[in-house]
N, C-alpha and C positions, 0 to 999 in steps of 0.2 A: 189486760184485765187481771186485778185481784184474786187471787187463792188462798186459803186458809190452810190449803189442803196442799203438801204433808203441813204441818204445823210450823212454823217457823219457831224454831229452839234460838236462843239466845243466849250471850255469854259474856260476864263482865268476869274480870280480877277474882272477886267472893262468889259472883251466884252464877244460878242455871236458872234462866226464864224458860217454861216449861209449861205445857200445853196441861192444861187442867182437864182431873177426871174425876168419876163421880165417888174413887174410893176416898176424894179430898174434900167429900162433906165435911165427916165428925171435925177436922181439922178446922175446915175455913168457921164452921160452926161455931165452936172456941174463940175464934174470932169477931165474928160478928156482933156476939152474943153478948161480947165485952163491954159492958159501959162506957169504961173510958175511949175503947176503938169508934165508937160512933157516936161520942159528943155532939159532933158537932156536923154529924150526918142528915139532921132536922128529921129524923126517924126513929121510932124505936130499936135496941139491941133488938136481935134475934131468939124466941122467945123457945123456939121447938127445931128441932134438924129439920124436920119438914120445910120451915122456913127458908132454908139453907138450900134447901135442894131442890127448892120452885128458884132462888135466886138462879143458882147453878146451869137451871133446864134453859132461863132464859140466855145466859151466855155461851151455851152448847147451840141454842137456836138463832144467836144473832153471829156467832161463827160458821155454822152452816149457809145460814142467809147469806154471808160475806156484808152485815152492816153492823159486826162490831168483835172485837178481841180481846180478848184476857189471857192474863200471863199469870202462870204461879210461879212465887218465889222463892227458889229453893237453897241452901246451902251447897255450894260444890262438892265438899268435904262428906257432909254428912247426905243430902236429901230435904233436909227438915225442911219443910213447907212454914215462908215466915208470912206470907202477903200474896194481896193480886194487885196488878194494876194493869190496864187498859186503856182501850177507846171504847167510844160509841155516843149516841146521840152523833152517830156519821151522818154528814149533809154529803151527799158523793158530789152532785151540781154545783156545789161552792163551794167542793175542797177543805171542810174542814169535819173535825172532831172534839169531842170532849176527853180529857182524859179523867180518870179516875184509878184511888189505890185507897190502899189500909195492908197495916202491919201487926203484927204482934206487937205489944205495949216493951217486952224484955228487950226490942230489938231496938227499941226508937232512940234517936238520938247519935249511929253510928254512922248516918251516911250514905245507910243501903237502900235509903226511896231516890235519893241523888244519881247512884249508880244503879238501879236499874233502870229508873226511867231514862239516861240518856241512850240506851238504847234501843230503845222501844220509841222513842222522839223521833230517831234517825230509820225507823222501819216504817212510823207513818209518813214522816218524809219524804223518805226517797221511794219503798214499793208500794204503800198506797196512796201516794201522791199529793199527801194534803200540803194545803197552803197555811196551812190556820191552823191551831191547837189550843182548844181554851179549856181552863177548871174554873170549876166554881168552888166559889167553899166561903164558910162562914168567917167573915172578918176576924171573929175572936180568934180562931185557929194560927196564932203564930206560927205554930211548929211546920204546915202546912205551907202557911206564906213562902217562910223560909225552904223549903225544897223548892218552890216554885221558882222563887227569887236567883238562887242560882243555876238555877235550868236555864233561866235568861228572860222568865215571862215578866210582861209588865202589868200592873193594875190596868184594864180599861174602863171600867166602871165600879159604881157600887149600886145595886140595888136595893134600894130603902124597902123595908120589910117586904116584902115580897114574898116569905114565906111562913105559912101559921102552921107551928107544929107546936104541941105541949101547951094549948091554952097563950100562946103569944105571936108574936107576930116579930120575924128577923130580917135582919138584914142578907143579904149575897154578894160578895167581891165576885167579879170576873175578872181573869186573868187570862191575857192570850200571849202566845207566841207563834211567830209568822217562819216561816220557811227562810228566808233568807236571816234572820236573827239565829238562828239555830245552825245553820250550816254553813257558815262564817270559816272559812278555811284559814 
């Protein structure tokens, strides 16, 4: 069975995946809040910290429940908190999960949603056992695509507007990746 508990810390080349806390409001805050960070999120930015720290309580409580985890991203070197990425929408009966991330806008562009998420692929994987890993995201989102794309996910659908946010109505790419696609020895 699945534990959250101690934290599984993680570790790539540049960062430390690291067990988020609550003095990483103001930070992830800044994040949130940023326009460009949630484009294409089909949500408003983040308008007050408060916001921030209802998001926060529900990933404290879906890590406790064990039906869902988040990572924060830090620099080895320094600490600096750049991003989170996870899972959740966990199906545990069919083995799969959603993952989800955002970055600071400074950081994009270097590589480092590639290099975290492979490790974090390989931890739903192998200790919570998923078969299946899909993102959703907004077709426009290239930049998106492209982490995806060489993660190894394939497009499996598009869903025609499916979502009304801002007075319109969008589309959603799904994207999965299967267990054996990912850990291809």
């Amino acid at each position: 069975m699945v534990s959250f508990t101690p934290f599984p810390t993680l570790e790539t080349p540049r960062l430390v995946l690291r067990e988020l806390a609550p003095a990483d409001a103001e930070t992830i805050f800044r994040i949130q809040s940023n326009p460009e960070v949630v484009r294409y999120f089909g949500r408003p930015a983040h308008a007050t910290l408060a916001e921030t720290e209802k998001l926060l309580g529900i990933v404290f409580d879906a890590q406790r429940d064990v039906t869902g985890i988040r990572w924060g991203l830090s620099f080895k070197d320094s600490g600096e908190l750049l991003g989170t990425c996870g899972f959740w929408r966990w199906n545990k009966p069919h083995r799969y999960a959603e993952v989800g991330y955002e970055l600071t806008p400074a950081f994009w562009g270097r590589g480092l949603m590639v290099e975290a998420l492979q490790p974090i692929l390989r931890y739903g994987f192998t200790q919570m056992e998923l078969h299946r890993v899909e993102a959703v995201i907004d077709p426009n989102n290239q930049a998106s695509r492209r982490v995806l794309e060489k993660l190894g996910f394939k497009r499996d659908a598009l869903m025609r507007e499916n979502w009304f946010y801002d007075g319109k109505f969008t589309d959603s790419a799904i994207y999965g990746l299967l267990e054996q696609e990912f850990l291809v020895e």
